[in-house]
N, C-alpha and C positions, 0 to 999 in steps of 0.2 A: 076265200079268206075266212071264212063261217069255220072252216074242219082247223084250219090252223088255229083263233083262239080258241077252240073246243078244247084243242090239241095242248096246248098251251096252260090251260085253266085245268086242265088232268094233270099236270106236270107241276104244276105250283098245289093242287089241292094236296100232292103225297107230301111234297116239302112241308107243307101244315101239319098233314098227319104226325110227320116224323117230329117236329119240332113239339106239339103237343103232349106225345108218347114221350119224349125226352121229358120232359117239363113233369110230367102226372106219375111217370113208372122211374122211381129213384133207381139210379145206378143203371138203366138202361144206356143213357149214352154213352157210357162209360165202356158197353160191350160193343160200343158203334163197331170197332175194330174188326170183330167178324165180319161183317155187312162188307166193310172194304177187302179185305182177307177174298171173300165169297167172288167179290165182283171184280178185281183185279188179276185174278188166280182160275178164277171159273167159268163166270158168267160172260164178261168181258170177253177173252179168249175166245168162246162159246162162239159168240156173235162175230168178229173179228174172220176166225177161219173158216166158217162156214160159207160167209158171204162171199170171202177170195175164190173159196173153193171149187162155188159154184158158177160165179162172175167173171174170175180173173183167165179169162181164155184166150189162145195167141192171136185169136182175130184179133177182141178187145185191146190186147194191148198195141197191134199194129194201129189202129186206130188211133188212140189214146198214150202211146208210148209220153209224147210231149208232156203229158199234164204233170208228170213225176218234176221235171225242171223246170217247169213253170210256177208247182205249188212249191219249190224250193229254193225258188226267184223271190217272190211275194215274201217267204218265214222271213229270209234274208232280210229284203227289206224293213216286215214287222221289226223284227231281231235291234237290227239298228239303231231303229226310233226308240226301241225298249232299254239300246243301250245309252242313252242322251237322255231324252225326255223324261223319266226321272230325276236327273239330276234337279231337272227347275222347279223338284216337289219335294224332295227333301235330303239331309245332307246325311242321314243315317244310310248307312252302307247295305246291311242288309235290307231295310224296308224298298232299297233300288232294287236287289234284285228282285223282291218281290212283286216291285211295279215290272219291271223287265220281263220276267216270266209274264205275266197277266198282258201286256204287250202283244207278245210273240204267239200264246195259245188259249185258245180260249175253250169253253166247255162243250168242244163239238163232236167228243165222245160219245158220254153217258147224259149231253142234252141234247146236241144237235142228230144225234145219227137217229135217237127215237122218233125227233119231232121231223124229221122228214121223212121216214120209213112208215109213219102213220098218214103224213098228209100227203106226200107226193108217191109213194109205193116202194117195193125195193128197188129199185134200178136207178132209182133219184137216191137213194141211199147209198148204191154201190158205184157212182158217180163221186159223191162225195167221200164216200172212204178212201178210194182209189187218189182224189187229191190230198187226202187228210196221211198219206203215207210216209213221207216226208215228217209234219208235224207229229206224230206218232213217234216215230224215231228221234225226234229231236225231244220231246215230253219225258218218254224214259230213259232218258241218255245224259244229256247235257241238262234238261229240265229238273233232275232229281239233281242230279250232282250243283246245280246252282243251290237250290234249296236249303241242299243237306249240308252244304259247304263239305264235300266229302269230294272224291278224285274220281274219274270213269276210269271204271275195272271192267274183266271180261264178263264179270257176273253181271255185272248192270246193262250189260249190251247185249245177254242174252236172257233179258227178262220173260216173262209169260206173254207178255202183251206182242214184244220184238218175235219169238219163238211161232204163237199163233199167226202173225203178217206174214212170215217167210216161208215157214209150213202151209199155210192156204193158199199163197200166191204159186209154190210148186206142186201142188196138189191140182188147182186149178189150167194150171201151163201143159200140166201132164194128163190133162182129164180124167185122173183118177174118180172112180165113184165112191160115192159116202154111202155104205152100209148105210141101209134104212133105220136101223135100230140105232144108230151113231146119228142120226140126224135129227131124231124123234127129242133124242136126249140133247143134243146141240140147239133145236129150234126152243124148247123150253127153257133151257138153260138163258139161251139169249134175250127170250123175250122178259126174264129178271131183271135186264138191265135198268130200263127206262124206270119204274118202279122201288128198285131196291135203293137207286144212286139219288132217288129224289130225295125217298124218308131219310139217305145217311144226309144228306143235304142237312136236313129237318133238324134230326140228332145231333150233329153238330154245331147247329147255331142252336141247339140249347143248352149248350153245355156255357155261352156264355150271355152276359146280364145284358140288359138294355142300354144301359153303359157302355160297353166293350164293341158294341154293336152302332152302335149312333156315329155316323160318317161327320169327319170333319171337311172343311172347305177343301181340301188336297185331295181327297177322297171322293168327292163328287164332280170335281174336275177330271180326274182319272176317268170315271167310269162315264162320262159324256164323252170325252176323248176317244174309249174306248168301245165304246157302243157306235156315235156317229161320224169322229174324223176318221176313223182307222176302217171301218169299211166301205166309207168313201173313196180315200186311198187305193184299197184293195177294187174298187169299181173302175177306179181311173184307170190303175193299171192293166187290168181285164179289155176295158175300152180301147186304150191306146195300144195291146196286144192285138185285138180285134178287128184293129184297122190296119195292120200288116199281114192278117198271117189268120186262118182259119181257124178258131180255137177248139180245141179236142172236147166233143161234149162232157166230157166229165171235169172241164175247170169252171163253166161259165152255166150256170149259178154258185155253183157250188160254192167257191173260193168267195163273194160274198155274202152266202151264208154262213159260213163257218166264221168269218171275221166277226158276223154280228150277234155271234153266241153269246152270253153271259161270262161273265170270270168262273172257273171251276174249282175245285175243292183240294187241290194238291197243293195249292200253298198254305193249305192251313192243316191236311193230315202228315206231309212229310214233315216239314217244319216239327209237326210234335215229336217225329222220332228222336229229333234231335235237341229237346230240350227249348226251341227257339218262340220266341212271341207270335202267336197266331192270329193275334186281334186284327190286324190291318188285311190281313188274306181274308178271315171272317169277313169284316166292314166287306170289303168289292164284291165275296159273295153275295151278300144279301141286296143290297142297295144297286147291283145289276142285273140280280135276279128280278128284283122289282122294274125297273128302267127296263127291261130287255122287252117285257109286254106290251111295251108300245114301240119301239125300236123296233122289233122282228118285223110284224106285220108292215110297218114303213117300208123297211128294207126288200119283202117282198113285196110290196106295191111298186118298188121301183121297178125292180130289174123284171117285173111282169111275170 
């Protein structure tokens, strides 16, 4: 428990950095945009293929085949409640889909695959990826297209992120090897993630006031919903999974830790592309970033 808040307290101190640097270096946040650019396009990818590449092998997946409809049983689920439960928080249309989205995905990208890649090793990390495959695809797919209020095209469904999953999972199936010098640069690139995705964190909640940032009652309801009913949920259903049917080691922890991530940051960088109010994406990041410190370690107390 000790390596997880170490782990944890590393991860909120870069959010500080970045929010500071925003704050003290004018017109820094402003260039946040590289930083996502870098990690959406790069770094991300980086860490994404690498890890198929090396993990996703036909044993593994004889073993493991199930966790792909399992972890796409659970989105399902989330999905649903994200399309209702909204409703009883407010009647503005897009701030639904913004709770919808925050719903269905949470920040177990660029928070959760570090913070368990450092505490439980990679293999706990390539466990969760492998359930996180599903959610991946639904994030830059359907996820951006909610957002953006914008239509799924062939571009958006072969994004970088979609491209690096497909490419390392047949790279891995094929036991191709990775040139040394392709790995050197893939393991460096990747270990940017955790890091670079903290300070744009930082960077972007400084770009707005204390004001903009201060959670209303609808707001703090959410992110307990979303912190402790919704990976309860996802526990149940793991449970009640559990007592029919063996579960593939790559669903069970994983599937509740990924539920008990933090809210992540794409409702509030797409949204800007498209001109839309970012404050309420803001508020869930910050205020479950905060809540998430005491949540995670819960949530691993449970499931042991």
């Amino acid at each position: 428990m000790g390596a997880m808040f170490n782990q944890l307290l590393v991860l909120y101190l870069f959010i500080l950095l970045g929010w500071i640097i925003g704050k003290l270096k004018k017109g820094a946040a402003e260039k946040s945009g590289l930083l996502s650019v870098l990690l959406v396009n790069l770094f991300f990818p980086c860490k994404l293929f690498l890890n198929y590449a090396e993990h996703f092998t036909v044993s593994y997946v004889r073993n493991n085949y199930m966790t792909f409809f399992i972890a796409a049983g659970i989105l399902l689920v989330l999905s649903l409640i994200g399309r209702f439960f909204p409703r009883l928080l407010t009647r503005d249309g897009y701030e639904r889909k913004v709770y919808h989205y925050n719903t269905a995905i949470t920040n177990y990208g660029y928070f959760g695959y570090v913070l368990v890649e450092q505490v439980f090793g990679p293999a706990a990390m390539n466990n969760m990826m492998v359930f996180c495959i599903p959610l991946s695809l639904y994030c830059y797919t359907f996820g951006i297209s909610m957002l953006t209020d914008k239509k799924l095209s062939l571009k958006s469904l072969l994004s970088t992120i979609t491209v690096a999953i497909g490419v390392g999972i047949l790279w891995g199936l094929l036991q191709l090897p990775v040139p040394a010098v392709v790995k050197t640069v893939m393991t460096n690139a990747g270990s940017c993630v955790g890091p670079v995705s903290m300070v744009l964190v930082g960077l972007v909640l400084s770009t707005f006031s204390g004001q903009d940032l201060l959670p209303n009652g609808r707001v703090i309801i959410f992110c307990v919903v979303r912190l402790l009913l919704l990976p309860l949920i996802t526990f149940g259903i793991c449970k009640g999974l559990g007592a029919v049917m063996t579960l593939p080691e790559a669903v069970y922890p994983s599937a509740v830790l990924v539920a008990s991530m933090p809210c992540g940051l794409n409702p509030v960088v797409f949204p800007k592309l498209v001109d839309r109010d970012c404050r309420l994406g803001a508020k869930l990041v910050l205020l479950s970033s905060i809540l998430s410190a005491a949540t995670i370690p819960l949530w691993l107390w449970i499931i042991g």
